[in-house]
DRENBALUM-953912 format. One record per residue: x, y, z of N, C-alpha, C in turn; residue in one letter. Coordinates in Angstrom, 2 decimals, decimal comma, padded with zeros to 5 digits, always signed. Layout:
REM DRENBALUM-953912
+---------+---------+---------+---------+---------+---------+---------+---------+---------+------+
:    n.xx :    n.yy :    n.zz :   ca.xx :   ca.yy :   ca.zz :    c.xx :    c.yy :    c.zz : code :
+---------+---------+---------+---------+---------+---------+---------+---------+---------+------+
:       X :       Y :       Z :       X :       Y :       Z :       X :       Y :       Z :    a :
...
+---------+---------+---------+---------+---------+---------+---------+---------+---------+------+
//
This chain:
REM DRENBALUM-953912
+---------+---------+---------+---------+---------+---------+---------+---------+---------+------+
:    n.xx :    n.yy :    n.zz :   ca.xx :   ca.yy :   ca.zz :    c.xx :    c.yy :    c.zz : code :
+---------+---------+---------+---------+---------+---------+---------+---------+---------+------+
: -030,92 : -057,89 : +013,29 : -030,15 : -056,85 : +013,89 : -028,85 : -057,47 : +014,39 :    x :
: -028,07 : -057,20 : +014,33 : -026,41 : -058,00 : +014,59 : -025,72 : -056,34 : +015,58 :    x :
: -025,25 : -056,94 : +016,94 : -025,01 : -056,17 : +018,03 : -023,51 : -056,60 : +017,84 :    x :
: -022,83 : -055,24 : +017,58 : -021,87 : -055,49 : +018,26 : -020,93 : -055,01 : +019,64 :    x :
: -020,52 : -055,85 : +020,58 : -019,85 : -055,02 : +021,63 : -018,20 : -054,81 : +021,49 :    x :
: -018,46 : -053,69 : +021,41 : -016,97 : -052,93 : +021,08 : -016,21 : -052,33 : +023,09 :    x :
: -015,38 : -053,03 : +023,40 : -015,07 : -052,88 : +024,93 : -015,96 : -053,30 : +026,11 :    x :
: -015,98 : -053,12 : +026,85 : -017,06 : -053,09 : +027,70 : -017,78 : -052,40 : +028,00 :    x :
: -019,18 : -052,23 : +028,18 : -020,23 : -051,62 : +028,28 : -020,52 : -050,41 : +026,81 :    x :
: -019,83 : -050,17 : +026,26 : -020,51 : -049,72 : +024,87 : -020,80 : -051,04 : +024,14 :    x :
: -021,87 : -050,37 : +023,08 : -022,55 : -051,52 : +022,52 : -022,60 : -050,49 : +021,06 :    x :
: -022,70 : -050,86 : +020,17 : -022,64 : -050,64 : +018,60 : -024,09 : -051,20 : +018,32 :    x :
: -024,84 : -051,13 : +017,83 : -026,04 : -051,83 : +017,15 : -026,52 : -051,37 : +015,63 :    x :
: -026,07 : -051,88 : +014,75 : -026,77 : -051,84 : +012,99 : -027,86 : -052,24 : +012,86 :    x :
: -028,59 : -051,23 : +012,37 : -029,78 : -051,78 : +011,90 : -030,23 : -052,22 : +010,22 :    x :
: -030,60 : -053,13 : +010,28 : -030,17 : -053,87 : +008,68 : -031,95 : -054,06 : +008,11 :    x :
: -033,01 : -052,82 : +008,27 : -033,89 : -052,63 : +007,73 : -033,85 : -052,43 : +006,23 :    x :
: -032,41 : -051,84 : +005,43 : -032,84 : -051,74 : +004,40 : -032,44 : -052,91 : +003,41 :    x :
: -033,32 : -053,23 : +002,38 : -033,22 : -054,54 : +001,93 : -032,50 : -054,66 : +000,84 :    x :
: -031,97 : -055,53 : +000,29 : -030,62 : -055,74 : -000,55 : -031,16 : -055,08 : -002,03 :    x :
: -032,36 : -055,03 : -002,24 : -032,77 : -054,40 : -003,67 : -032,74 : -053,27 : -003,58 :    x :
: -033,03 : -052,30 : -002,37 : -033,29 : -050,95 : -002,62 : -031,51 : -050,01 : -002,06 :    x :
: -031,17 : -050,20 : -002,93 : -029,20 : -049,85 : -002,86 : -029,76 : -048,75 : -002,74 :    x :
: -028,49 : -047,76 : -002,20 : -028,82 : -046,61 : -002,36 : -027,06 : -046,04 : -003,30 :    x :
: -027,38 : -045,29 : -003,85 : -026,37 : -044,89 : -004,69 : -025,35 : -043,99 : -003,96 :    x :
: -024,13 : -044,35 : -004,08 : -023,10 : -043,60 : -003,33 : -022,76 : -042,18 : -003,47 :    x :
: -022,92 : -041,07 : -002,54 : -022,65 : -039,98 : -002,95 : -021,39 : -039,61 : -003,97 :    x :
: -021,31 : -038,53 : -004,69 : -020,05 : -038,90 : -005,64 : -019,05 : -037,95 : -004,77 :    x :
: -017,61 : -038,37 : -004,41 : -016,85 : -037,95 : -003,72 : -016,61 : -036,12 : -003,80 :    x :
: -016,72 : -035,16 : -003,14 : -016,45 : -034,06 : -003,37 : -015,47 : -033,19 : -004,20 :    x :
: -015,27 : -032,90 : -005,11 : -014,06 : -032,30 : -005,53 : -013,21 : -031,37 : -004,29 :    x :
: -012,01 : -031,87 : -004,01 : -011,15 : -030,81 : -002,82 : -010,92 : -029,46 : -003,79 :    x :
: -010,88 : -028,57 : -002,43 : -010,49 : -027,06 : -003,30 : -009,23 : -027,53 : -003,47 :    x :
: -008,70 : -026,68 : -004,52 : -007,50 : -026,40 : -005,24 : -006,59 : -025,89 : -003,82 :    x :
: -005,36 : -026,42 : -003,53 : -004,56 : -026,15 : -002,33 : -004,03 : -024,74 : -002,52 :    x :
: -003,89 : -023,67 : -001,71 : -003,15 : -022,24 : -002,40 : -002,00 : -022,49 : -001,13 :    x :
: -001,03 : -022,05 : -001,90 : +000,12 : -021,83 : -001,27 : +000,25 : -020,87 : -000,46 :    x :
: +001,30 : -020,60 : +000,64 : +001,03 : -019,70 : +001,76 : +001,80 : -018,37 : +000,83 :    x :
: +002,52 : -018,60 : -000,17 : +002,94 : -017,07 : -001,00 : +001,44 : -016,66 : -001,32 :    x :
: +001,07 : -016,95 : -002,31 : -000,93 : -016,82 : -002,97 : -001,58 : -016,46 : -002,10 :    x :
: -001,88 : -016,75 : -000,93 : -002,32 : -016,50 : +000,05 : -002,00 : -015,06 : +001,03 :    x :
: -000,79 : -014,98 : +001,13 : +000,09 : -013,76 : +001,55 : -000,22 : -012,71 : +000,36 :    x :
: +000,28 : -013,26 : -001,15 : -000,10 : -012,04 : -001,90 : -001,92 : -011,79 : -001,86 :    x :
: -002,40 : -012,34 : -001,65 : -003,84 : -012,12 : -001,85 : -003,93 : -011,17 : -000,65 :    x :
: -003,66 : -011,30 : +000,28 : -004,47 : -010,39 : +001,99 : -003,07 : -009,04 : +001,69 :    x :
: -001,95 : -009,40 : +001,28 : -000,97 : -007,73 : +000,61 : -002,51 : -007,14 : -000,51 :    x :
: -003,03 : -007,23 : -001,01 : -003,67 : -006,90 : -002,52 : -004,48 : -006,79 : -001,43 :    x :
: -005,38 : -007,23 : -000,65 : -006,81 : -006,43 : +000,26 : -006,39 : -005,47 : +001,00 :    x :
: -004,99 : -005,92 : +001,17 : -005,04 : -004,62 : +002,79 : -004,54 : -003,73 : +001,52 :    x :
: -004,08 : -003,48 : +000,70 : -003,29 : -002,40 : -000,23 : -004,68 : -001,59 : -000,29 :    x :
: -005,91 : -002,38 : -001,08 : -007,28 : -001,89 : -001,49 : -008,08 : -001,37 : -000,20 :    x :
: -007,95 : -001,82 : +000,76 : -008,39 : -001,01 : +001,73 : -007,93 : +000,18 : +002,18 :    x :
: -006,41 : +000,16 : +002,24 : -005,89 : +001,31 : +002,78 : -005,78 : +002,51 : +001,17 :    x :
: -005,82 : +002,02 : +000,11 : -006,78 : +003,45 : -000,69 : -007,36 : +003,86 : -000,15 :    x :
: -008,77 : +002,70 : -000,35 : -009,71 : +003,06 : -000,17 : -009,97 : +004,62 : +000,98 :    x :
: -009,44 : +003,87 : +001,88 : -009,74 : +004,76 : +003,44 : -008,91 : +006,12 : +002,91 :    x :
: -007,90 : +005,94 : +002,32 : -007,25 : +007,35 : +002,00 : -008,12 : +008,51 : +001,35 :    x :
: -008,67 : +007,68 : +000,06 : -009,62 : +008,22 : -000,72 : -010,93 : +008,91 : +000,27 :    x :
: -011,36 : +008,27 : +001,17 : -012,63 : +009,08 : +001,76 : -011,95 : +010,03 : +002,66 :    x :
: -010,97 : +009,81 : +003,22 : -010,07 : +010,70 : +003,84 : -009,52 : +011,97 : +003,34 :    x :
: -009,07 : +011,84 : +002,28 : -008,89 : +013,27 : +001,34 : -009,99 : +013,84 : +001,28 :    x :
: -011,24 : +012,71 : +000,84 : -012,51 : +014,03 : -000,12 : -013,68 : +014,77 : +001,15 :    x :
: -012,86 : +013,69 : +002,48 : -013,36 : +014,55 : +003,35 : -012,76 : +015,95 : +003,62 :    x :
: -011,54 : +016,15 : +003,84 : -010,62 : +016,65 : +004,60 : -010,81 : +017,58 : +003,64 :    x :
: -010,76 : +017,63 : +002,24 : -010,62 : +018,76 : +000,95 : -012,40 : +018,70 : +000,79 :    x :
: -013,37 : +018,70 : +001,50 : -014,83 : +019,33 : +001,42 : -014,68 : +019,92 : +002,48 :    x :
: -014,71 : +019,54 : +003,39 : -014,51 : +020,02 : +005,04 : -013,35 : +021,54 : +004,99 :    x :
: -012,34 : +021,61 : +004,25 : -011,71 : +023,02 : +004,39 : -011,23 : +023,41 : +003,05 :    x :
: -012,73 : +023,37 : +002,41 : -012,22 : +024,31 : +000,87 : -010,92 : +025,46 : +000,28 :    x :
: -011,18 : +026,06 : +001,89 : -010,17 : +027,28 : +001,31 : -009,20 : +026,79 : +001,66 :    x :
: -008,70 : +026,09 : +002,52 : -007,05 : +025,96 : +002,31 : -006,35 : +024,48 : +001,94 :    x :
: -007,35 : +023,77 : +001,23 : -007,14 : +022,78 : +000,52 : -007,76 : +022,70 : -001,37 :    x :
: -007,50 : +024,14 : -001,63 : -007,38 : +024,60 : -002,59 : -006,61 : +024,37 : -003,96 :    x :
: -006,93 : +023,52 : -004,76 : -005,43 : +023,05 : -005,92 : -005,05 : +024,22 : -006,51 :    x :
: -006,35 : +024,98 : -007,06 : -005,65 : +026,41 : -008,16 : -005,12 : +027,40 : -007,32 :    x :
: -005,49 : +027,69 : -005,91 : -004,72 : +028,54 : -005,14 : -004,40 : +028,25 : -003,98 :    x :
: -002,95 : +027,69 : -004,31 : -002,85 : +026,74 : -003,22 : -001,77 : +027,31 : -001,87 :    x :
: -002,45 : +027,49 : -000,84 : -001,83 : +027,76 : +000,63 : -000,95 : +027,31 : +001,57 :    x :
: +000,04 : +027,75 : +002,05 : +000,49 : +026,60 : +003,11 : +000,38 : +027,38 : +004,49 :    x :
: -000,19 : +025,81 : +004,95 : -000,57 : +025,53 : +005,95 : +000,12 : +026,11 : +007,18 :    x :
: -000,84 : +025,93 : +008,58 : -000,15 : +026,53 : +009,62 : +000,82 : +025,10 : +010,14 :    x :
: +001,28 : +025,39 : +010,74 : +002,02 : +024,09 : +011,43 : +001,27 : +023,39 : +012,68 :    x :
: +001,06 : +022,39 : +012,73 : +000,00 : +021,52 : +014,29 : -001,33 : +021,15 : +013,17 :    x :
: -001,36 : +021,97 : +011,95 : -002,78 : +021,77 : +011,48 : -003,61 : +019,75 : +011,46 :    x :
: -002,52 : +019,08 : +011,56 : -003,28 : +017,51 : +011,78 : -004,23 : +017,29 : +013,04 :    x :
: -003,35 : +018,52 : +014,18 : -003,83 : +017,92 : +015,14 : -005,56 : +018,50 : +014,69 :    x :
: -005,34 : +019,51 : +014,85 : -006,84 : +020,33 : +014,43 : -007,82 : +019,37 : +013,61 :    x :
: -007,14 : +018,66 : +012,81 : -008,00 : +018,04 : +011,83 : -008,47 : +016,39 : +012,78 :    x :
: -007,73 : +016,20 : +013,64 : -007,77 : +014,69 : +014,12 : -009,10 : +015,25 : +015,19 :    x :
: -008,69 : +016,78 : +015,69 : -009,73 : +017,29 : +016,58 : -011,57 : +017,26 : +015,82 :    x :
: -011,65 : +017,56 : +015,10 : -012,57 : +017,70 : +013,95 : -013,12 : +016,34 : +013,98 :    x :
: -012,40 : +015,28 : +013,51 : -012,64 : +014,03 : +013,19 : -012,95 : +013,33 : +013,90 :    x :
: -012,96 : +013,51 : +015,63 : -013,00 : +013,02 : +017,27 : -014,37 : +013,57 : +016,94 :    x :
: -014,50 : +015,31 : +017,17 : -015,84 : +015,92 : +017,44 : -016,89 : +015,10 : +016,09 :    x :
: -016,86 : +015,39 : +014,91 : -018,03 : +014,64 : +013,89 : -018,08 : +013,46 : +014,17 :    x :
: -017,70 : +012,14 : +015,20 : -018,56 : +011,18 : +015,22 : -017,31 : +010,21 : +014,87 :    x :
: -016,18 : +010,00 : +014,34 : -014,86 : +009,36 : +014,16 : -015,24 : +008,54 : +012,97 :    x :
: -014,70 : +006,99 : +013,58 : -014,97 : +005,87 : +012,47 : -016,11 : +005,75 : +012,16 :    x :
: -016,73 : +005,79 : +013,65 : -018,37 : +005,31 : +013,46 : -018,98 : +005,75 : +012,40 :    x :
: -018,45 : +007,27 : +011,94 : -019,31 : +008,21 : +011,19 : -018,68 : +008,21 : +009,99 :    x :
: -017,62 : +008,32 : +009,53 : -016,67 : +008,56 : +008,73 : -016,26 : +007,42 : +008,19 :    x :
: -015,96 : +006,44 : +008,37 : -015,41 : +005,17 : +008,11 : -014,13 : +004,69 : +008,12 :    x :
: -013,22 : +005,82 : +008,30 : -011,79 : +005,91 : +008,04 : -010,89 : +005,83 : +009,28 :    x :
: -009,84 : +005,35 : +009,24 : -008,78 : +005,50 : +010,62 : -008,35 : +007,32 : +010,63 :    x :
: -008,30 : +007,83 : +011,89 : -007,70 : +009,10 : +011,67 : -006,57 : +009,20 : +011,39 :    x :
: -005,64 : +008,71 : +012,50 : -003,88 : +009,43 : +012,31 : -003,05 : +009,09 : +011,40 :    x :
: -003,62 : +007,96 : +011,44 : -002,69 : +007,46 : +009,79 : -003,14 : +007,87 : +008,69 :    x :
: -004,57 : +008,08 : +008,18 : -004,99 : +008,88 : +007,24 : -004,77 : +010,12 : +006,71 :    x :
: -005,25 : +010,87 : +008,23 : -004,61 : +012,40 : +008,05 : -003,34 : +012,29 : +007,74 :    x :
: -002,77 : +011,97 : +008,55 : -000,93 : +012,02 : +007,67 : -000,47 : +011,48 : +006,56 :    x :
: -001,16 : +010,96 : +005,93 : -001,26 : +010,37 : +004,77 : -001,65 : +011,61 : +003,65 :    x :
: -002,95 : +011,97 : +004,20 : -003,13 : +013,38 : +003,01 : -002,63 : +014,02 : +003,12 :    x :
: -002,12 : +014,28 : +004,39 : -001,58 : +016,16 : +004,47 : -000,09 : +015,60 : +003,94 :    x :
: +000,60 : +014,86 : +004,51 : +001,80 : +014,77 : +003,26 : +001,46 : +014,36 : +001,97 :    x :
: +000,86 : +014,07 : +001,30 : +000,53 : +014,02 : +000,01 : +000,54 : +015,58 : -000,49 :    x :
: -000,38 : +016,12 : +000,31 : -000,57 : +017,35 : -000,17 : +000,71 : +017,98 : +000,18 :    x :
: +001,65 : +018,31 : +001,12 : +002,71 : +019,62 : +000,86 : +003,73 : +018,78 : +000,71 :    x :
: +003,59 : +017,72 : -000,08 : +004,77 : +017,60 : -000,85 : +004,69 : +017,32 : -002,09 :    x :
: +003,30 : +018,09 : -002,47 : +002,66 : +018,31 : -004,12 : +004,17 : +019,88 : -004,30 :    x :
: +004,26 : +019,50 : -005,66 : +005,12 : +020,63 : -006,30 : +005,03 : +022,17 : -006,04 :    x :
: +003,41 : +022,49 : -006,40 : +002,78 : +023,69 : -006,05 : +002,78 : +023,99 : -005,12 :    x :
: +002,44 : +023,34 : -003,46 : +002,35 : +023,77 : -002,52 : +004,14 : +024,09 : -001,93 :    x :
: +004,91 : +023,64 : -002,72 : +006,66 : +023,69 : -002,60 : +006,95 : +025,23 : -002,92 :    x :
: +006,24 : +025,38 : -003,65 : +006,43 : +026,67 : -004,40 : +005,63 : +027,99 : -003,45 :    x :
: +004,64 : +027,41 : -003,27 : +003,62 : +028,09 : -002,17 : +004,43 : +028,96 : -000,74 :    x :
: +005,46 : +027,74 : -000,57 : +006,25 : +027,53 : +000,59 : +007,24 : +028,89 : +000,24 :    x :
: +007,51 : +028,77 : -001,29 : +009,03 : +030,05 : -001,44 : +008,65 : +030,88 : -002,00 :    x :
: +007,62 : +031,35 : -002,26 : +006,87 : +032,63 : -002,18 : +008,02 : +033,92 : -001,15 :    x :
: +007,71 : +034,84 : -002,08 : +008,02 : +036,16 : -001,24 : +007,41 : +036,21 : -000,10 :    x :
: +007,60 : +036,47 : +001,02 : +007,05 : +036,62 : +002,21 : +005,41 : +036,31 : +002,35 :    x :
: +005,87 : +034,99 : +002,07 : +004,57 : +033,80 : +002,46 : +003,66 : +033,84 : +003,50 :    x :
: +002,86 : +033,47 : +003,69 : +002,13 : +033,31 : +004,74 : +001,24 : +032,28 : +005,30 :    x :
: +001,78 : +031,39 : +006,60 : +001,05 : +030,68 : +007,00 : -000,98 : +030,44 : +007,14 :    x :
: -001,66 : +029,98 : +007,03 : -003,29 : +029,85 : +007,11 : -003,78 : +028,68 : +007,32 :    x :
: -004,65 : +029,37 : +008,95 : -005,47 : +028,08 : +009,00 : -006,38 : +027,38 : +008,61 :    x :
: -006,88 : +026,34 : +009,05 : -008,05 : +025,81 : +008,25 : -009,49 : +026,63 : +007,60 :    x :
: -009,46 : +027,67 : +008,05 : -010,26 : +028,66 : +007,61 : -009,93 : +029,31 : +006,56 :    x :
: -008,67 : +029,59 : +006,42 : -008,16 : +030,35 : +005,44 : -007,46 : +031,68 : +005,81 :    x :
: -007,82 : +031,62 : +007,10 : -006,90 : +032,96 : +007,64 : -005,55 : +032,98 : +008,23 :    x :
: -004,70 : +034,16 : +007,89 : -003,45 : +034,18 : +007,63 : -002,81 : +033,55 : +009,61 :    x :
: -002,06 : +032,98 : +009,51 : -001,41 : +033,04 : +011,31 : -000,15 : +033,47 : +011,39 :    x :
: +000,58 : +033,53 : +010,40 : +002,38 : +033,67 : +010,67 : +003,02 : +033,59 : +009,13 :    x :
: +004,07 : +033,65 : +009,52 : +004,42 : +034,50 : +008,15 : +005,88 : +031,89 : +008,55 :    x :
: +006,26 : +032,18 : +006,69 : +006,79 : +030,80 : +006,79 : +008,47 : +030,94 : +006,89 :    x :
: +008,97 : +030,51 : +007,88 : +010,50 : +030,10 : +008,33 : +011,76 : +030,32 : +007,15 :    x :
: +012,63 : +030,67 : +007,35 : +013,27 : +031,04 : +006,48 : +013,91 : +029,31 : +005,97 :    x :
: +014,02 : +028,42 : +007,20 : +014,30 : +027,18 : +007,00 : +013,48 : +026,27 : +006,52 :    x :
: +012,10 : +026,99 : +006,79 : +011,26 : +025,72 : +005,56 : +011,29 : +026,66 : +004,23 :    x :
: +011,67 : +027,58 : +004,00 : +011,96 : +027,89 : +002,80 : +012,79 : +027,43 : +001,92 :    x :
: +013,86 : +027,20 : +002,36 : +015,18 : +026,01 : +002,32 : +014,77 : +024,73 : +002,07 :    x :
: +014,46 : +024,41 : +002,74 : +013,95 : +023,00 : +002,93 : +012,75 : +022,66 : +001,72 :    x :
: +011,98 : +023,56 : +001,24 : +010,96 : +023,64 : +000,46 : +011,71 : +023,74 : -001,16 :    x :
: +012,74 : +024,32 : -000,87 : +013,85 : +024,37 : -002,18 : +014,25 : +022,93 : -002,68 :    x :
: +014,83 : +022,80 : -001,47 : +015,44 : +021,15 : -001,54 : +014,34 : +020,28 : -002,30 :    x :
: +013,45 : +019,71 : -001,75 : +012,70 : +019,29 : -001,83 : +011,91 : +020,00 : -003,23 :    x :
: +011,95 : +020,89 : -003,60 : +011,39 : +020,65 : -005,05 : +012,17 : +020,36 : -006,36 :    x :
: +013,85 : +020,49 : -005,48 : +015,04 : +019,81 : -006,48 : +014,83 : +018,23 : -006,89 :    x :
: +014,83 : +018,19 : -005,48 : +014,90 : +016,52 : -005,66 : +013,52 : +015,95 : -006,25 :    x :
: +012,66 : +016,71 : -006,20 : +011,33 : +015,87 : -007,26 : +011,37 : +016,26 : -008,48 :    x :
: +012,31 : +017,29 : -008,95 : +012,73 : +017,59 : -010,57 : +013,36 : +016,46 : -011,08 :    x :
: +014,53 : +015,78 : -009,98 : +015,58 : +014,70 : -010,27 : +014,68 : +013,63 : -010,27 :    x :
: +013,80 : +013,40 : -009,34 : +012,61 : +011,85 : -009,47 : +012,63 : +011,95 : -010,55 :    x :
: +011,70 : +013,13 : -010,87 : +010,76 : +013,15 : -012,32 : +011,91 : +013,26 : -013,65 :    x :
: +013,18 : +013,60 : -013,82 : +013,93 : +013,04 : -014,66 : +014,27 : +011,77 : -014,86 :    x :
: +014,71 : +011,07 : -013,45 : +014,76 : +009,42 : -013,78 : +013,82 : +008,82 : -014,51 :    x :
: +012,59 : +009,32 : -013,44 : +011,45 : +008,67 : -014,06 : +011,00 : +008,66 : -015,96 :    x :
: +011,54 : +009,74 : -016,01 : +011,34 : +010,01 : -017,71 : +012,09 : +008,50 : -018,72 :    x :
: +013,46 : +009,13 : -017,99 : +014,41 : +008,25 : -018,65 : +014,39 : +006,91 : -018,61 :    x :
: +013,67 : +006,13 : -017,87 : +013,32 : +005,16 : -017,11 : +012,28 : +004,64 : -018,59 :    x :
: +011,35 : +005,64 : -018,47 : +010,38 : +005,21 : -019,44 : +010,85 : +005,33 : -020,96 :    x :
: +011,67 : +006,16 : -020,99 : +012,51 : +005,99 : -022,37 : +012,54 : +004,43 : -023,18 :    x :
: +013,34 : +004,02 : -021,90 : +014,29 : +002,68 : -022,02 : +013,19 : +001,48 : -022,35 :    x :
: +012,46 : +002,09 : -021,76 : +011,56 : +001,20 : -021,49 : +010,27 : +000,76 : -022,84 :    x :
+---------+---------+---------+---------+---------+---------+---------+---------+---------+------+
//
């Protein structure tokens, strides 16, 4: 046994039980992971959070469009009363929230409901002859603003002009 003292009062001691024939074979060095760069890395957690926040959208819509059939309607499609998120965030508090649902509310809901009235159809919905607002039930509340009528114009100009770039775009392409 060979002691060695390393400073004072620690002591080191080897024990030299095993005998010069019985070697033991050296583990073989580990392969290191492959190093990722902090871009690779950044694009990788952009690409999860992107897939998550579908995701959550996706259960968020097919809730929100089971939960109020009639006025989340594609073939006959309604517009909405105005405040209707809050109603829906109300809904989503009372059934039980994340716990139950899995989804973030406010950012979700606003996520579908602009998806939805700034679908083409519901633009059109909007400039209807003396339109009519409906709530989540489907029943009528108010008749729609002469300025979101306007505004509902605009706005289905300018997604004619998207959807021309976009054409031409793919032309070229």
């Amino acid at each position: 046994m060979a002691t060695i003292i390393v400073k004072k009062r620690r002591t080191l001691t080897l024990n030299r039980t095993a005998s010069p024939e019985k070697k033991e074979l050296p583990t073989p060095p580990k392969e290191p992971k492959p190093a990722i760069s902090g871009e690779a890395r950044l694009a990788e957690n952009n690409r999860r959070q992107k897939e998550e926040r579908n995701r959550n959208y996706r259960e968020c819509k097919a809730w929100v469009f089971s939960r109020w059939p009639e006025s989340f309607d594609s073939k006959n499609v309604k517009p909405l009363e105005l405040g209707v998120s809050k109603k829906i965030i109300e809904e989503y508090d009372r059934v039980g929230g994340y716990d139950v649902l899995g989804f973030g509310r406010t950012l979700q809901v606003s996520r579908v409901l602009n998806a939805w009235t700034r679908r083409n159809a519901y633009l059109r919905a909007l400039m209807q002859e003396e339109a009519k607002r409906y709530d989540l039930n489907g029943n009528p509340v108010g008749d729609v603003s002469p300025e979101h009528v306007v505004s509902a114009k605009e706005r289905l100009e300018l997604n004619k002009q998207r959807a021309k770039k976009q054409k031409s775009k793919e032309k070229e392409a």
